[in-house]
PDB file of N, H, CA, C and O in Angstrom:
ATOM      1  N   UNK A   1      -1.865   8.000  -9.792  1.00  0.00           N
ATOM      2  CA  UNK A   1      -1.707   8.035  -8.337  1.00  0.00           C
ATOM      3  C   UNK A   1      -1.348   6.643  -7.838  1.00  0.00           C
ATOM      4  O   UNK A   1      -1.828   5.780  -8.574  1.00  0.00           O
ATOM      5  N   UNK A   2      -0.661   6.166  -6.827  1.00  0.00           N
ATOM      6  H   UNK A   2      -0.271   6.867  -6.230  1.00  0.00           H
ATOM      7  CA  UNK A   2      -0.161   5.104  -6.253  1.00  0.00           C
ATOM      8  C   UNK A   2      -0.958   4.754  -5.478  1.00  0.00           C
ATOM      9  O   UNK A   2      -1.874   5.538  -5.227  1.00  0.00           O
ATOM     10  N   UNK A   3      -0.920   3.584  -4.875  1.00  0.00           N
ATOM     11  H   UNK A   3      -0.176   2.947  -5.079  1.00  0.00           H
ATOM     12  CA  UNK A   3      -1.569   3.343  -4.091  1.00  0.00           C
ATOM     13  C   UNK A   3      -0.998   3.891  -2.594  1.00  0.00           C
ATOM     14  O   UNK A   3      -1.656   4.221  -1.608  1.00  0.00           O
ATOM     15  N   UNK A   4       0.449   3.867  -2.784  1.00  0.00           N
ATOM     16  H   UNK A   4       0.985   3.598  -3.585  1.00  0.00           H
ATOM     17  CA  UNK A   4       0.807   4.262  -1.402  1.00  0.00           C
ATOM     18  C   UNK A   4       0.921   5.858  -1.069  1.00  0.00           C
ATOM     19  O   UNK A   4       1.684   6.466  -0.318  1.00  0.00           O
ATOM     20  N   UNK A   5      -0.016   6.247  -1.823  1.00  0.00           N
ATOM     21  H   UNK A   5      -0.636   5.754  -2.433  1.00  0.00           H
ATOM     22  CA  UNK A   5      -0.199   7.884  -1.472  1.00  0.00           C
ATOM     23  C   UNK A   5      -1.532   7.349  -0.496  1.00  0.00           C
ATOM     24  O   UNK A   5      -1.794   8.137   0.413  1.00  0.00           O
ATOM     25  N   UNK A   6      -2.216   6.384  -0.551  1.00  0.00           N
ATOM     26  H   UNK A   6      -2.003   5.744  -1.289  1.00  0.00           H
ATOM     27  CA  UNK A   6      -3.404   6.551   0.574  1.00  0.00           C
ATOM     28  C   UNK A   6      -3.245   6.631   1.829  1.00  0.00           C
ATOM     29  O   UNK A   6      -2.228   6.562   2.521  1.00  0.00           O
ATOM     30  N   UNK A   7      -4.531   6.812   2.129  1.00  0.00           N
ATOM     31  H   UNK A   7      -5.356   6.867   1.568  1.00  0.00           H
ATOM     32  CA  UNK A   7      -4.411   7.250   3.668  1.00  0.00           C
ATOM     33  C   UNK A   7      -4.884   6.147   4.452  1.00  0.00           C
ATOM     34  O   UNK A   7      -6.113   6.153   4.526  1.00  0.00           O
ATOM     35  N   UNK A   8      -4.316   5.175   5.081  1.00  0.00           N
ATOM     36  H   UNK A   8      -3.318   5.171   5.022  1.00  0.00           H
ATOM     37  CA  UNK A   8      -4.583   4.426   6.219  1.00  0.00           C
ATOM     38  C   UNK A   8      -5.156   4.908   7.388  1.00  0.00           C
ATOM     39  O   UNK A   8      -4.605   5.934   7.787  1.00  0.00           O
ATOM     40  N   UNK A   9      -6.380   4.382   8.295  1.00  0.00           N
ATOM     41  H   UNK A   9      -6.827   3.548   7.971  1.00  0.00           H
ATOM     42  CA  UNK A   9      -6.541   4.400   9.405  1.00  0.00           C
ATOM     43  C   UNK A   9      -6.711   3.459  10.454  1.00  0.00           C
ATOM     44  O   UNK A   9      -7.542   2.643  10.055  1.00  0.00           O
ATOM     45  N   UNK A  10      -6.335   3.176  11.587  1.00  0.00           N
ATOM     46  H   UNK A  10      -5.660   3.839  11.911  1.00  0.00           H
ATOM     47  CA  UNK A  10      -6.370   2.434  12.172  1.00  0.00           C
ATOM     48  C   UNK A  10      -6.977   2.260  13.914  1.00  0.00           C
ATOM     49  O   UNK A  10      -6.105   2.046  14.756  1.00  0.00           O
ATOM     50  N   UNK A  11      -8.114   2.334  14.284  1.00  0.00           N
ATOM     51  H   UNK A  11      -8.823   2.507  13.599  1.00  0.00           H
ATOM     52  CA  UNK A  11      -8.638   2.879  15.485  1.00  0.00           C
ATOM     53  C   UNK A  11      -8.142   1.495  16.483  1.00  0.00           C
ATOM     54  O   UNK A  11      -8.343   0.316  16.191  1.00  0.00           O
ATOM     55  N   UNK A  12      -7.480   1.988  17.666  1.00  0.00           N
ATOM     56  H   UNK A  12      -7.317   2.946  17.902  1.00  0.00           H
ATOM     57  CA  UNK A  12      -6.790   1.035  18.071  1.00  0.00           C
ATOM     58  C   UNK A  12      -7.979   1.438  19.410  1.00  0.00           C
ATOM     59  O   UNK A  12      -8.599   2.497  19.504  1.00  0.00           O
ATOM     60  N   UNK A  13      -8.065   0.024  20.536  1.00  0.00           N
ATOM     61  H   UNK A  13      -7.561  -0.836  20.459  1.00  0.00           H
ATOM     62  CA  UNK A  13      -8.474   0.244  21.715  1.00  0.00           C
ATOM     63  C   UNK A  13      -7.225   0.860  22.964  1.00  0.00           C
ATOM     64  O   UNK A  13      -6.027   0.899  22.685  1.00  0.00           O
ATOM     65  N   UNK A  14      -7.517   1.092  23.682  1.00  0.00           N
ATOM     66  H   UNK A  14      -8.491   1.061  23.909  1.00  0.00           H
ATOM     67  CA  UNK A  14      -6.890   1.396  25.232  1.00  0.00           C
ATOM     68  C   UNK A  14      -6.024   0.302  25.226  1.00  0.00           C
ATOM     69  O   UNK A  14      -4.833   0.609  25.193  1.00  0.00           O
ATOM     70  N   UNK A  15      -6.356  -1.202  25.253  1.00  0.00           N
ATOM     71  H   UNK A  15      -7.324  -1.452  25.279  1.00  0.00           H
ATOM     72  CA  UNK A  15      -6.308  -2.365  25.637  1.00  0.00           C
ATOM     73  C   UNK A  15      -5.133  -2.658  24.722  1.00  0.00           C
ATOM     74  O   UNK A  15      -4.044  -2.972  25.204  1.00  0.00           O
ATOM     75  N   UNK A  16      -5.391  -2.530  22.987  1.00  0.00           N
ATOM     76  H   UNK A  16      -6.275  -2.275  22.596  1.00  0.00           H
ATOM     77  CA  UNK A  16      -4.126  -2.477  22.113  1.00  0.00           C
ATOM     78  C   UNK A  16      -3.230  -1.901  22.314  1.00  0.00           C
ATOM     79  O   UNK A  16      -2.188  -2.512  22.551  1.00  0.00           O
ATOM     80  N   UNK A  17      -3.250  -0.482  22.305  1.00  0.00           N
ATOM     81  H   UNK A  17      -4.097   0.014  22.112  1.00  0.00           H
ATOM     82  CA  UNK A  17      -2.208   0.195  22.574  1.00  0.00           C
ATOM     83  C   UNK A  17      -1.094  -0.040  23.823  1.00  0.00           C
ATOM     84  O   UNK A  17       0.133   0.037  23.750  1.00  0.00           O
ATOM     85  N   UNK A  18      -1.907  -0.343  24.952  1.00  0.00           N
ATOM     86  H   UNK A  18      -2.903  -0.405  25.011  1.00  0.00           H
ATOM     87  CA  UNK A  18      -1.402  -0.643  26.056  1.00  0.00           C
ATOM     88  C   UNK A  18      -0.345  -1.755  26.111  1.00  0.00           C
ATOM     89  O   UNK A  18       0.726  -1.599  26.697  1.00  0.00           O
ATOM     90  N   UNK A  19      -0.737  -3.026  25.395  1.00  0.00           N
ATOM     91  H   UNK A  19      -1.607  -3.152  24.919  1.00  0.00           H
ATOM     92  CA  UNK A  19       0.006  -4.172  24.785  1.00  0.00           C
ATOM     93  C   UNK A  19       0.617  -3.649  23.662  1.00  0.00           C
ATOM     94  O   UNK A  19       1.577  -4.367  23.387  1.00  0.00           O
ATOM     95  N   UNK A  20       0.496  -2.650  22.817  1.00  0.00           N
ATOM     96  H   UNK A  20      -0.285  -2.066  23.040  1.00  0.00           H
ATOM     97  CA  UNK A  20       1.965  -2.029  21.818  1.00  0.00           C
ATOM     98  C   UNK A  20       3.064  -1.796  22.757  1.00  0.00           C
ATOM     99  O   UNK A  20       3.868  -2.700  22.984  1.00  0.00           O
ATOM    100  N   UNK A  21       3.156  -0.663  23.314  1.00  0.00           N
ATOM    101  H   UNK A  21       2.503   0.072  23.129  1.00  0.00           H
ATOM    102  CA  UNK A  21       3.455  -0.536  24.086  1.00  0.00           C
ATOM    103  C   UNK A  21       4.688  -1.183  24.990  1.00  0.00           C
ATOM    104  O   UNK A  21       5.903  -1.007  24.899  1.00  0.00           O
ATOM    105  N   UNK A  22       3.871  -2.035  25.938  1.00  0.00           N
ATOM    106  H   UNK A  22       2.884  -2.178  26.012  1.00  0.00           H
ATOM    107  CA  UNK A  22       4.684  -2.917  26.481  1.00  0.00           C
ATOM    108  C   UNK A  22       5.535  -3.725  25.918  1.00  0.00           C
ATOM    109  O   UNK A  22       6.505  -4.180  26.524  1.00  0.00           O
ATOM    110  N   UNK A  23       5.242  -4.003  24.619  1.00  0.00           N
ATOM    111  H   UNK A  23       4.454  -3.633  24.127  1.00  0.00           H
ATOM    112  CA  UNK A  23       5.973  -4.669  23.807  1.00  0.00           C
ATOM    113  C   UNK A  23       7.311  -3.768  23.515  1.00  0.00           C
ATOM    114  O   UNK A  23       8.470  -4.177  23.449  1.00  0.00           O
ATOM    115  N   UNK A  24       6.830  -2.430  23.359  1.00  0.00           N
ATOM    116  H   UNK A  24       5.888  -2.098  23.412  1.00  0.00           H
ATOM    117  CA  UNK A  24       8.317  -1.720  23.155  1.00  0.00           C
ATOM    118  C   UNK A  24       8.114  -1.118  21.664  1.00  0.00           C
ATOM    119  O   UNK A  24       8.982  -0.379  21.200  1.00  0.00           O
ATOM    120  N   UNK A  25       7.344  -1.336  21.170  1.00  0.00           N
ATOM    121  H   UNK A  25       6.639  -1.937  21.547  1.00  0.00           H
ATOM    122  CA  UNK A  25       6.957  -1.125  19.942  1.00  0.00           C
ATOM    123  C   UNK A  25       5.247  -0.583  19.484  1.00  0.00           C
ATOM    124  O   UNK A  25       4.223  -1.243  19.309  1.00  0.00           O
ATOM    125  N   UNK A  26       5.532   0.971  19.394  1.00  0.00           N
ATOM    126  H   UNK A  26       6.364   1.507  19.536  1.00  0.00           H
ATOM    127  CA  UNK A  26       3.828   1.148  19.270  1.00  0.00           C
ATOM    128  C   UNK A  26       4.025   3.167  18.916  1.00  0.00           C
ATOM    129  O   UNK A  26       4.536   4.052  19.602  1.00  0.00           O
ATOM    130  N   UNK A  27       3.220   3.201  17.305  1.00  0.00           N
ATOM    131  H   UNK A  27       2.805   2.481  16.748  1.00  0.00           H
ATOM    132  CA  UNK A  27       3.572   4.489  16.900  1.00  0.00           C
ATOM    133  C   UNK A  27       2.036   4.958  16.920  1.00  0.00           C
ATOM    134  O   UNK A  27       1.296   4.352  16.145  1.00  0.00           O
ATOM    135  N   UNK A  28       1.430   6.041  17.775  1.00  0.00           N
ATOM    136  H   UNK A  28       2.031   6.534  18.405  1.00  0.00           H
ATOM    137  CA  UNK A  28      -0.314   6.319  18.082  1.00  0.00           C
ATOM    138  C   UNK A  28      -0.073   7.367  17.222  1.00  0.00           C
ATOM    139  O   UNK A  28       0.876   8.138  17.361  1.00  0.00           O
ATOM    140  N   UNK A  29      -1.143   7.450  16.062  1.00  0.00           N
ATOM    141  H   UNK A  29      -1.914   6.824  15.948  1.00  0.00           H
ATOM    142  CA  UNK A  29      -1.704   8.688  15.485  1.00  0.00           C
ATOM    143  C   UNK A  29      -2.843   9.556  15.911  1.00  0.00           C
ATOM    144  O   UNK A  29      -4.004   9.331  15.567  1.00  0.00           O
ATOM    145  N   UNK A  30      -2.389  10.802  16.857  1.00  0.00           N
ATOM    146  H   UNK A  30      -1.446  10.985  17.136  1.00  0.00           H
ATOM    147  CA  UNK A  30      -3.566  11.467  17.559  1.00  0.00           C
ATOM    148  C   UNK A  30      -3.513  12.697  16.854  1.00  0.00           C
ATOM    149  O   UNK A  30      -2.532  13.438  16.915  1.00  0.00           O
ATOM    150  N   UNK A  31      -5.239  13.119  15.723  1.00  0.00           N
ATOM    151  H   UNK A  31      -6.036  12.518  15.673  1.00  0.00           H
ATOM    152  CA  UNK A  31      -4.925  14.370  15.646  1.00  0.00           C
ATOM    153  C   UNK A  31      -3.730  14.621  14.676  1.00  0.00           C
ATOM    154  O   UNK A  31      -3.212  15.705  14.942  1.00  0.00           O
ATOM    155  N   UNK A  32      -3.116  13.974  13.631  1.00  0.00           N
ATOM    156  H   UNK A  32      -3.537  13.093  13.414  1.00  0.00           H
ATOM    157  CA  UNK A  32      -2.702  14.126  13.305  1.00  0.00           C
ATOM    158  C   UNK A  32      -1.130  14.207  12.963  1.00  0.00           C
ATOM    159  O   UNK A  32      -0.411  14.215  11.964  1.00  0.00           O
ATOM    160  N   UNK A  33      -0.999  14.267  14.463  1.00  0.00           N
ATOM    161  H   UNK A  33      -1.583  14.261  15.275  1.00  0.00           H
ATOM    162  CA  UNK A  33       0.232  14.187  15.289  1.00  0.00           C
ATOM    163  C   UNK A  33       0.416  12.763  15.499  1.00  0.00           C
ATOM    164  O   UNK A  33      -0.451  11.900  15.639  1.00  0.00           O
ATOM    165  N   UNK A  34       2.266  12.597  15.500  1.00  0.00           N
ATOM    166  H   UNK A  34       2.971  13.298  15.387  1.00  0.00           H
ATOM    167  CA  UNK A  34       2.261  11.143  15.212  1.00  0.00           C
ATOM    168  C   UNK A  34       3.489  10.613  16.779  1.00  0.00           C
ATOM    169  O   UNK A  34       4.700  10.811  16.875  1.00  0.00           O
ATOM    170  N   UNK A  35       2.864  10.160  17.432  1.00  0.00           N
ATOM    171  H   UNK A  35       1.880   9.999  17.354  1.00  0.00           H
ATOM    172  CA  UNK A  35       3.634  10.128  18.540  1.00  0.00           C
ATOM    173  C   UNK A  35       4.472   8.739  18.360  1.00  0.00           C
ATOM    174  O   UNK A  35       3.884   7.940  17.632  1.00  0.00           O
ATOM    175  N   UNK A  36       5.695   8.297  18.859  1.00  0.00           N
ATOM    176  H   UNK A  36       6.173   8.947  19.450  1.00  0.00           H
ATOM    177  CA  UNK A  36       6.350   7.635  18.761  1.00  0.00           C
ATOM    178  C   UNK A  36       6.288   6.883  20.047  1.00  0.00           C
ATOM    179  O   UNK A  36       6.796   7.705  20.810  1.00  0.00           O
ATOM    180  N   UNK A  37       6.065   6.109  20.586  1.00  0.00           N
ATOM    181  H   UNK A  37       5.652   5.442  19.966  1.00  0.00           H
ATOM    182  CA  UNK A  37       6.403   5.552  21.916  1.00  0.00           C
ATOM    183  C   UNK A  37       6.633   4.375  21.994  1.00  0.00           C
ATOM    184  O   UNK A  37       5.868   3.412  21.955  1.00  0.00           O
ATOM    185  N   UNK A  38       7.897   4.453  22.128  1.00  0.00           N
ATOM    186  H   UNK A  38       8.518   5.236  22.160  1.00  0.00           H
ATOM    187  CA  UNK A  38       8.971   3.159  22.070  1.00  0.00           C
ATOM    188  C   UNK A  38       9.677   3.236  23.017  1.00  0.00           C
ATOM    189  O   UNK A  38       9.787   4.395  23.417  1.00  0.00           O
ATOM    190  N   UNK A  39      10.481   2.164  23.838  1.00  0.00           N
ATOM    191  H   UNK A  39      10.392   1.222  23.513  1.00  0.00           H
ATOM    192  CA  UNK A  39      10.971   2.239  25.459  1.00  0.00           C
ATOM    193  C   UNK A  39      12.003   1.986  24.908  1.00  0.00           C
ATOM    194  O   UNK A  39      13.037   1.857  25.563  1.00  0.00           O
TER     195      UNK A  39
END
């Protein structure tokens, strides 16, 4: 097995995301579902 079969997680705050984001650059994993939100 590879290593890049693992599973990463990453619990981001309100506050992070918010500054992804604005930056223009920020991919949220909710649930599984992988939202893209990029401007």
């Amino acid at each position: 097995m590879s290593k890049g079969n693992e599973r990463v997680l990453k619990v981001l705050s309100r506050e992070d995301i918010s500054n992804l984001i604005r930056k223009g650059n920020a991919i949220v994993i909710y649930e599984d579902k992988v939202l893209n939100l990029t401007s």
